[in-house]
N, C-alpha and C positions, 0 to 999 in steps of 0.2 A: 115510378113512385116519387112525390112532388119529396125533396130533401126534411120537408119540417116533419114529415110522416114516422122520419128516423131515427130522430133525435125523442129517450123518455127521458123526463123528468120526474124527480119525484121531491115529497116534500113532507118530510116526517117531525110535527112537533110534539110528540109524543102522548101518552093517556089522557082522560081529561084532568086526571090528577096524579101527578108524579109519586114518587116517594120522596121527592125535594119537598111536599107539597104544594108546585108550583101551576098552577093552571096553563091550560092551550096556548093563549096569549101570551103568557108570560115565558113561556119555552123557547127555545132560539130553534130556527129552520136552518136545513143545510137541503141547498137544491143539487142532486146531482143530475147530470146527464152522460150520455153514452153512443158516439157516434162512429159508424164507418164512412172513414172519407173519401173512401176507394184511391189512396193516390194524390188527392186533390182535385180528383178529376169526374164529373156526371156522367151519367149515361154514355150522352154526345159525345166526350170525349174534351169536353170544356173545364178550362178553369172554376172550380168551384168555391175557392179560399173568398172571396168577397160573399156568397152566400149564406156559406157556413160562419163565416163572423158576423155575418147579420144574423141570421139563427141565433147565435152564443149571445151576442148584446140584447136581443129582443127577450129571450128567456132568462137569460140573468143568472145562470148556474154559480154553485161557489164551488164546485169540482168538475171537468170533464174531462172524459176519459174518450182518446180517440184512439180508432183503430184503423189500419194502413195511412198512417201519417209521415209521409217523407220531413227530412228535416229542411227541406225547401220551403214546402208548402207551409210548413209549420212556424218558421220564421216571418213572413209574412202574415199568417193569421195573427202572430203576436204581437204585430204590429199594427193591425187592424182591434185588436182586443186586449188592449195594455194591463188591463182589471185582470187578467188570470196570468198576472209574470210569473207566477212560479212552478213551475214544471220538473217533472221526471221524464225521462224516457229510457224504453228497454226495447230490443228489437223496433218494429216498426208502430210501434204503440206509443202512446205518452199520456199522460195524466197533468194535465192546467189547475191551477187552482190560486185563487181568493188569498187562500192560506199558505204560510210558508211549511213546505213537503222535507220529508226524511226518506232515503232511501233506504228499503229492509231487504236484507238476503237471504231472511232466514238463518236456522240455527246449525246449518250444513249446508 
């Protein structure tokens, strides 16, 4: 399965009319995408971090959320993709973003 198959986007500017009463145009987009990196690693068993940052720059997400992200691989994608410097991570996951992030625990 070619990697860009993996990667959704989406892109929600909400009704045609808000209750801001602000039209389509006038509503701000937040693109998220959602990717398994397996590792860093394709199929073959190759480096993948140069394709998946070409992915992330070509689509232009302002959130993604990755899953099995070692923090290897993941240091060099951010280096390849300087636009999403702010980051969480939890186990082997992490979430990149545009935006500066808050970490939430929950209420227990």
């Amino acid at each position: 399965m070619p990697i860009s198959s993996l990667c959704c986007c989406w892109s929600h500017g909400g009704a045609k009319v808000s209750s801001s009463g602000m039209s389509d145009e006038d509503q701000p987009l937040l693109r998220v995408a959602t990717l398994n990196v397996h590792q860093w690693e394709d199929a073959a068993g190759r480096d993948n971090v140069p394709r998946v940052a070409g992915l992330a720059s070509d689509r232009r997400p302002d959130v993604l959320c990755l899953q099995e992200a070692s923090r290897v691989g993941q240091e060099e994608f951010q280096e390849l993709v300087p636009e999403l410097r702010h980051r969480v991570r939890f186990g082997g996951c992490a979430v990149l973003s545009r935006f500066a992030l808050k970490e939430y625990h929950g209420d227990g």
